[in-house]
C-alpha positions as CSV (number, residue, x, y, z in Angstrom):
1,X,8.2,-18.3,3.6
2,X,6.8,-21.4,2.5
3,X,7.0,-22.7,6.5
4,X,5.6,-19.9,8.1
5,X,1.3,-19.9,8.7
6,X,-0.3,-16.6,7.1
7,X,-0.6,-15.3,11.0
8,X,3.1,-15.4,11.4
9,X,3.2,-13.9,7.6
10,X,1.0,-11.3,8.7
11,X,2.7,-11.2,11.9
12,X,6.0,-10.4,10.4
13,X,5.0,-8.0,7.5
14,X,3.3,-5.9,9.7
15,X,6.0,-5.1,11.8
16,X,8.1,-4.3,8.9
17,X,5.8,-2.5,7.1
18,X,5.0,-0.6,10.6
19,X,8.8,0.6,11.5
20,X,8.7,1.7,7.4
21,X,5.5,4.1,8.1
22,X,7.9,5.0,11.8
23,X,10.3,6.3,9.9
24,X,8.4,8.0,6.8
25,X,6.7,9.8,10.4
26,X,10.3,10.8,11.0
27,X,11.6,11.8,7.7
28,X,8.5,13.8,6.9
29,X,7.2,16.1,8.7
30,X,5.7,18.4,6.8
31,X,1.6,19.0,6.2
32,X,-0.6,19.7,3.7
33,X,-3.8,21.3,3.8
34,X,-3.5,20.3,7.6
35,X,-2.5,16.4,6.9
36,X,0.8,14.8,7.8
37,X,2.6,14.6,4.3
38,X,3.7,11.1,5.2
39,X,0.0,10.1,6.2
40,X,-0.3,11.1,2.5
41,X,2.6,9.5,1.0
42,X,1.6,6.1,2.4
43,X,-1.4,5.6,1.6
44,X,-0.5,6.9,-2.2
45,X,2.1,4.7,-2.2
46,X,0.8,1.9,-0.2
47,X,-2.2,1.7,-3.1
48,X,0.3,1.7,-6.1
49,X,2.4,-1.1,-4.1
50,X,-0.7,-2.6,-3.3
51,X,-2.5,-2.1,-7.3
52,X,0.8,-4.0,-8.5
53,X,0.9,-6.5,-6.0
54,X,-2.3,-8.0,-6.8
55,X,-2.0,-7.8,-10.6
56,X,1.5,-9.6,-10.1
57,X,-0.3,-12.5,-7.8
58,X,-3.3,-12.7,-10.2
59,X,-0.6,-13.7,-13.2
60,X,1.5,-15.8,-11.0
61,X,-0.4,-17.7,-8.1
62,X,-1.3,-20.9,-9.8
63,X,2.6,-21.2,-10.8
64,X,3.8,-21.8,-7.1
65,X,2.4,-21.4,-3.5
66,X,5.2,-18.8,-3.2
67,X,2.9,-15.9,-4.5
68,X,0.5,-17.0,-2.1
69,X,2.4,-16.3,1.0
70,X,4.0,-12.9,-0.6
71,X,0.4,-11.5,-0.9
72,X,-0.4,-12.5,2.3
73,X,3.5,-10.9,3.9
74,X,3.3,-8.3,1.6
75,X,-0.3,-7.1,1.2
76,X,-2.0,-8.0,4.7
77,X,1.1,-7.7,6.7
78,X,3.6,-4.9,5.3
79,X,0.6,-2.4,3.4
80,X,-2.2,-3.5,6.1
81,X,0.1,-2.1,8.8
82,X,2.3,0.3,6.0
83,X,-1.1,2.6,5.1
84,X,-3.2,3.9,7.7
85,X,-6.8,4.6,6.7
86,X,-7.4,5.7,10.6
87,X,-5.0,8.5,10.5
88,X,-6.4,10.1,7.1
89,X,-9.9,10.1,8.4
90,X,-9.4,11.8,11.8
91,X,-6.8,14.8,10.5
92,X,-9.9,15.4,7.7
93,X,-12.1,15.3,10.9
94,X,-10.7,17.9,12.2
95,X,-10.1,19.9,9.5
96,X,-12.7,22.9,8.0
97,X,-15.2,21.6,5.6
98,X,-13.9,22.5,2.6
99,X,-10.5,22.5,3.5
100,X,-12.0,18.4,4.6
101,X,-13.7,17.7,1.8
102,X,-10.9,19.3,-1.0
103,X,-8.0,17.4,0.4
104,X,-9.9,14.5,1.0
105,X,-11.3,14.3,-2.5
106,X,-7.4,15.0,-3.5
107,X,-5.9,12.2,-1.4
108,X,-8.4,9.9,-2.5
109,X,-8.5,10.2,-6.1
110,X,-4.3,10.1,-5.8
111,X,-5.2,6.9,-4.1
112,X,-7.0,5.6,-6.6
113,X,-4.5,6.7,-9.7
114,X,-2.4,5.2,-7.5
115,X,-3.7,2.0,-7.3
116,X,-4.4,2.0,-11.4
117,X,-0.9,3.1,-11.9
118,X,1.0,0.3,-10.0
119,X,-1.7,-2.5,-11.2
120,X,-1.0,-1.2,-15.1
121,X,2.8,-1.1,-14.2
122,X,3.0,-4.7,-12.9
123,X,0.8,-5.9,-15.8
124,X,3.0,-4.8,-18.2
125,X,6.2,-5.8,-16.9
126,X,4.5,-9.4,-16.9
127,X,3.5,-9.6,-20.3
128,X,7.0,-7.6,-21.5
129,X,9.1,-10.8,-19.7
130,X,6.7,-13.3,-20.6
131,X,5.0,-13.7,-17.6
132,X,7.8,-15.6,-16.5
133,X,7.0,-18.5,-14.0
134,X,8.9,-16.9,-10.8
């Protein structure tokens, strides 16, 4: 990773982290409150990946340009492409208003818990090793 330019980083973790979202499409197909269940899954997951991500690259980025380029592959590239922000506002588009506005609220606030969870997660696994210098 250390050769590649954050475009082809980018380049590279978005199509991985687009075939991932593929096949969550495939394996799920079930909906809730008239939302994909995977367009839900992703972006829940995608925040918590994303929440831990950073508070792993905030410990470690001064200890090698590694971290760098995995927050760029990772973060930009595999959740940019992963999550989809697009797909969750048109399906609460065309749902009913409060059908809209109570999954919404739902999917956002699991966003956010999301987010909190995986940051708090990565932060303590850093201070429970040390902080190691990896």
């Amino acid at each position: 990773m250390y050769l590649l330019k954050p475009g082809g980083l980018v380049f590279l973790g978005a199509a991985l982290g687009t075939l991932a979202r593929a096949l969550t499409d495939t394996l799920l197909g079930a909906q809730i409150g008239g939302i994909n269940a995977s367009t839900m899954l992703v972006n829940v997951l995608g925040a918590m990946l994303m929440g831990a991500l950073v508070a792993t690259w905030t410990q470690k980025r001064g200890l090698k340009p590694l971290w760098d380029s995995i927050k760029i592959f990772a973060g930009t590239g595999f959740l940019g492409a992963f999550t989809t922000y697009s797909t969750f506002a048109l399906a609460i588009a065309h749902a009913g208003a409060w059908q809209a506005l109570g999954v919404g609220t739902l999917v956002v606030a699991a966003g956010v818990f999301g987010a909190w969870l995986g940051k708090t997660l990565a932060s303590r696994g850093a201070s429970n090793s040390g902080g190691g210098s990896q």
